[in-house]
TORBA-293448 format. One line per field, with one value per residue (C-alpha): x, z, y. Coordinates in steps of 0.05 Angstrom, whole numbers. Example, Ala and Ser with C-alpha at 12.3 -4.5 7.8 and 13.67 -1.06 7.14 Angstrom:
residues 2
x = [246; 273]
z = [156; 143]
y = [-90; -21]
This chain:
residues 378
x = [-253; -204; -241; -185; -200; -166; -162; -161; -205; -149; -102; -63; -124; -172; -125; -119; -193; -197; -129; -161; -221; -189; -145; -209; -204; -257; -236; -274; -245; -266; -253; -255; -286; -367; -340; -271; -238; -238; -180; -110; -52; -37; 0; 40; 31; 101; 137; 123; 58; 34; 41; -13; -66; -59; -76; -134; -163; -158; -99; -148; -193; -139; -110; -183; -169; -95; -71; -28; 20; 65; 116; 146; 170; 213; 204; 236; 210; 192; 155; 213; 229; 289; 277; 235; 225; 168; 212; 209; 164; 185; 109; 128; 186; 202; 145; 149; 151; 94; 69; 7; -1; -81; -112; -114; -183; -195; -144; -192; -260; -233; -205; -270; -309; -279; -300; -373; -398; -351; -360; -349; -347; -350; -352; -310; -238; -213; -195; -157; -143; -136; -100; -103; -64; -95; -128; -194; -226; -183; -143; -151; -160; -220; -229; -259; -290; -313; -386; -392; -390; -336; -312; -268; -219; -166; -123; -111; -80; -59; -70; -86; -31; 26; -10; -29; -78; -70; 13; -2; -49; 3; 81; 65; 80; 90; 147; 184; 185; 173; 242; 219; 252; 245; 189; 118; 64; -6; -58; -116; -157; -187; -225; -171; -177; -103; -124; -66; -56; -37; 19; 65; 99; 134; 172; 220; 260; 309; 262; 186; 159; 110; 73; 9; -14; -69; -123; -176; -168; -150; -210; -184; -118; -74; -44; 16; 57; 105; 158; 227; 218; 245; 183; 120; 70; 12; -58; -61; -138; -148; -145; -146; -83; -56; -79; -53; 23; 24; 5; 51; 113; 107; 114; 152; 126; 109; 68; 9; 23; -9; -74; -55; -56; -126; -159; -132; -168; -238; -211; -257; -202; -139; -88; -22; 29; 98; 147; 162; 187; 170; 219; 205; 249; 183; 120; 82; 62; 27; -36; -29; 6; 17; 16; 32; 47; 34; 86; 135; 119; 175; 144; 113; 179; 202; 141; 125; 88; 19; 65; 87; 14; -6; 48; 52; -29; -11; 49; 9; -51; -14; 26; -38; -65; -23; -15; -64; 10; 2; 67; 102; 59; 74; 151; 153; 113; 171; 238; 198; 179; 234; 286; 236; 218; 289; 314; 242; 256; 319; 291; 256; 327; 351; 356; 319; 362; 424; 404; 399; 329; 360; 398; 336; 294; 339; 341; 268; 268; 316; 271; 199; 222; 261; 215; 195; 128; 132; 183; 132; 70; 110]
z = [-32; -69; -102; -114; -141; -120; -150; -110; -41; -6; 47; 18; -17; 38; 91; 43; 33; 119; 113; 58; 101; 168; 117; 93; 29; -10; -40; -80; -87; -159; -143; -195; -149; -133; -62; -16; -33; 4; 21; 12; 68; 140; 138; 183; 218; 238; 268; 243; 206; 280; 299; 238; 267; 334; 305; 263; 329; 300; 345; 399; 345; 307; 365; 378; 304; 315; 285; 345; 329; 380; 335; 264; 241; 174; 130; 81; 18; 52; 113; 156; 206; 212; 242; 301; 333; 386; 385; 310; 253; 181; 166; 221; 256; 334; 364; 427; 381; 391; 319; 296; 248; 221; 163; 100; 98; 170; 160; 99; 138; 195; 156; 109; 168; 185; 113; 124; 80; 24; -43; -76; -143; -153; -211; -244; -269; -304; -375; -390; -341; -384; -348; -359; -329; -342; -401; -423; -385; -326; -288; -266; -294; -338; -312; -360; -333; -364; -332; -298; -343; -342; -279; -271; -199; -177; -174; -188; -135; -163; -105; -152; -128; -169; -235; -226; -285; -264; -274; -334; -366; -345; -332; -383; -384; -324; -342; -343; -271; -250; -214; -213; -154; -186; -143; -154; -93; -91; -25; -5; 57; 73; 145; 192; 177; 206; 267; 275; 338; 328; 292; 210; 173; 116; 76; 16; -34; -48; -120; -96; -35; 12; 85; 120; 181; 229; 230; 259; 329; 293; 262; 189; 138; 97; 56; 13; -54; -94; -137; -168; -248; -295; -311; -339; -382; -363; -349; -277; -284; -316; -238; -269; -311; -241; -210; -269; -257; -177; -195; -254; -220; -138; -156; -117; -34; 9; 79; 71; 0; -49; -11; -19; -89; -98; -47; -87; -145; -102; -70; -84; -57; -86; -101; -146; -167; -182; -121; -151; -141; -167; -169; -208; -205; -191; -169; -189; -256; -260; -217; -217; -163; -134; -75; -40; -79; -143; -128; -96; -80; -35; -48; 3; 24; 59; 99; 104; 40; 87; 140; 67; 43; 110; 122; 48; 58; 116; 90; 30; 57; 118; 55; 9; 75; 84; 19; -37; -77; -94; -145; -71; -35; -81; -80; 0; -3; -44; -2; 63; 36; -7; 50; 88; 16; 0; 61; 60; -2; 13; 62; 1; -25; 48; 28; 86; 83; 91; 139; 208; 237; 294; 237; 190; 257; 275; 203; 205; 269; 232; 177; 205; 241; 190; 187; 235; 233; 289; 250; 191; 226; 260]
y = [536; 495; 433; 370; 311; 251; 181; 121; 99; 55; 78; 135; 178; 157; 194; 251; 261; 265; 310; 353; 370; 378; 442; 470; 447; 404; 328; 288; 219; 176; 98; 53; -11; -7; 6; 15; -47; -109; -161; -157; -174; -156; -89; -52; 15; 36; 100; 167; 139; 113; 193; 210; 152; 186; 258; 222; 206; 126; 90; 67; 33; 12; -21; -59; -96; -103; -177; -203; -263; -308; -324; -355; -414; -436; -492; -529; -541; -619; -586; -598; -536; -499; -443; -417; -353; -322; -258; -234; -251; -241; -195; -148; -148; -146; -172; -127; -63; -19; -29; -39; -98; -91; -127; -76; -64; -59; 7; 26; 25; 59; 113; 122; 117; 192; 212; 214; 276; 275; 254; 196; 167; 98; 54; 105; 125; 185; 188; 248; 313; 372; 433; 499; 559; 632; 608; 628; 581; 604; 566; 493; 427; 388; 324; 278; 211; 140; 148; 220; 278; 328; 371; 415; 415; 461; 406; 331; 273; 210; 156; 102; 53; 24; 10; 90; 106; 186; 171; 138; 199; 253; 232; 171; 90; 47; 24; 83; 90; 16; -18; -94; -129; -202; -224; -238; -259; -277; -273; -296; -312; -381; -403; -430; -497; -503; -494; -446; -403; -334; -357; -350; -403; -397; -435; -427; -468; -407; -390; -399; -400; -365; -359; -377; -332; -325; -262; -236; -279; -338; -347; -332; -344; -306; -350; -316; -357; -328; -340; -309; -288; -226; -186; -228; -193; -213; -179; -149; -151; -227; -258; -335; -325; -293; -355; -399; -360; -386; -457; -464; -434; -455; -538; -584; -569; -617; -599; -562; -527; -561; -560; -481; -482; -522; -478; -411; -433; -423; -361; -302; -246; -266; -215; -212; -173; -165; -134; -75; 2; 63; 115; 189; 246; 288; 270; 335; 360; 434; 417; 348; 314; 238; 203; 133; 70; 119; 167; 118; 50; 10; -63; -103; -132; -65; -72; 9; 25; 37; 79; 125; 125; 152; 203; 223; 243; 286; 314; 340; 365; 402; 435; 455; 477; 533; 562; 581; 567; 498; 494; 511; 472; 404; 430; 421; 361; 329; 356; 334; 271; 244; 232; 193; 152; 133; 99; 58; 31; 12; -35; -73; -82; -129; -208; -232; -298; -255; -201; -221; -210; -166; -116; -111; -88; -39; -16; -15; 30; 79; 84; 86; 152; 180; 243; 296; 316; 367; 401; 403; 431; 479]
């Protein structure tokens, strides 16, 4: 039975894992966290990747943690409003879409909740893959970890996100592949102290800005500051010089922002990182292969990297599934995939002050569906 490895527990290699299975072959999935990860922002379950959640057996639950919101409205950088909708919402579109919009880790524990059984590494990363093909130790490839001690899989699935460590180790640096989009934006949850109702603002001074939203019945936050800049090197791991980057760079807000700021510094989830695209003329190399965010990240902004982590999974297992060939298997995985990938991340690429709400959803329709999945398990 063909053993692959696969790096990373969020949404991409947790759907692979159940994918894997469900094609008879056996995943093991190395994490680098104690656990699946918590926090992160409300994401978006769109199209094509809605048609994978069904066949998982997870819409109905997902449906039960759905994030329902009323409406938006804009500020300016004083707190004044200028813009109000209860038909569209910046996060996620038409509001009478059939979407799902679910917190990130909700997604997560629903998923891993299907992967009772398989194996999981956590606390751990890998450290070099070694392949070999018809060598003396046959074919394959040594897996060498920071904690475990060596294994060997049939094959190797980067879903370790954009900072990939498995892209890293075998197609080389980051920043080969990594298209920064000029953006970087923090998140973090706080208690709804707004006393919002199922409701986003956001506001913007046309170089920093960011959003506040209602989760989890209104009981909870996502607060969201950013702020334009050419690439910063900075540590994507030391969280208080992340910190330190928001509350140098979004200055100047009135309304409830700088109450923002001082309440990030207490945060215990807080996220960052730079908007960003990764874009690889292949995403396979001998037995190693990537998906999601590691093979082709389309930035938060297009708002359908979860639906390409989730339909990427599928893709790739359905193709492993049905031959023992896998340099074909990883060869279909691409020309079905890539099509779909490309007019995603071209939805990243939209100025939201320029495109009118009612053009970027009907771009957004076109490109959630951009992919036939019949066609592929037929």
């Amino acid at each position: 039975m063909t053993a692959v490895l696969i790096s990373g527990s969020s949404i991409a290699g947790t759907a692979l894992a159940y994918w894997l299975r469900e094609q008879g072959l056996t995943p093991v999935v190395v994490e680098r966290a104690p656990a699946p990860r918590r926090g992160g922002q409300a994401i978006d379950v769109r199209g094509a990747a809605l048609t994978v959640l069904r066949r998982m057996g997870l819409e109905a639950r997902a449906r039960e943690l759905e994030n329902h919101t009323d409406g938006m409205n804009m500020l300016d950088p004083q707190g004044n409003e200028i813009f109000r909708s209860e038909e569209f919402a910046l996060s996620s579109g038409s509001l009478d879409s059939d979407d799902i919009e679910i917190l990130r880790e909700d997604l997560v524990d629903i998923v891993h909740e299907k992967n009772h059984g398989i194996e999981y590494l956590f606390n751990d990363s890998i450290t070099a893959i070694h392949q070999e093909e018809d060598g003396v130790a046959g074919e394959g490839a040594t897996v060498e970890f920071e904690h475990a001690a060596p294994r060997r899989f049939d094959l190797v699935v980067g879903a370790d996100g954009l900072h990939s460590n498995t892209r890293k180790l075998v197609f080389g640096p980051e920043a080969q592949y990594v298209n920064h989009l000029g953006t970087y934006l923090g998140v973090f949850s706080q208690e709804n102290y707004l006393g919002l109702d199922k409701w986003q603002t956001w506001f913007n001074d046309g170089v920093a800005g960011g959003a506040v939203m209602t989760v989890r019945d209104n009981k909870e936050l996502r607060v969201y500051l950013g702020f334009g800049s050419e690439p910063i090197d900075y540590d994507y791991r030391d969280v208080q010089a992340q910190k330190r980057l928001i509350a140098d760079n979004v200055t100047g807000f009135g309304w409830e922002v700088p109450g923002f700021i001082e309440r990030m510094w207490k945060s215990e989830d807080f996220y960052f990182d730079a908007m960003a695209q990764i874009k690889m003329d292949t995403w396979s190399e001998g037995r190693v292969t990537l998906v999601g965010d590691a093979a082709h990240c389309a930035a938060p902004t297009s708002g359908q990297g979860t639906s390409l982590a989730l339909v990427g999974a599928y893709v790739l297992a359905l193709e492993l599934g049905r031959t023992d060939d896998h340099a074909l298997a990883f060869a279909r995985y691409e020309q079905r995939m890539r099509p779909f990938v490309e007019i995603n991340q071209a939805l990243a690429l939209m100025d939201p002050r320029e495109t009118p709400p009612e053009v970027r959803t009907a771009r957004t329709d076109e490109a959630k569906n951009a992919i036939d999945l019949d066609a592929i398990v037929a």
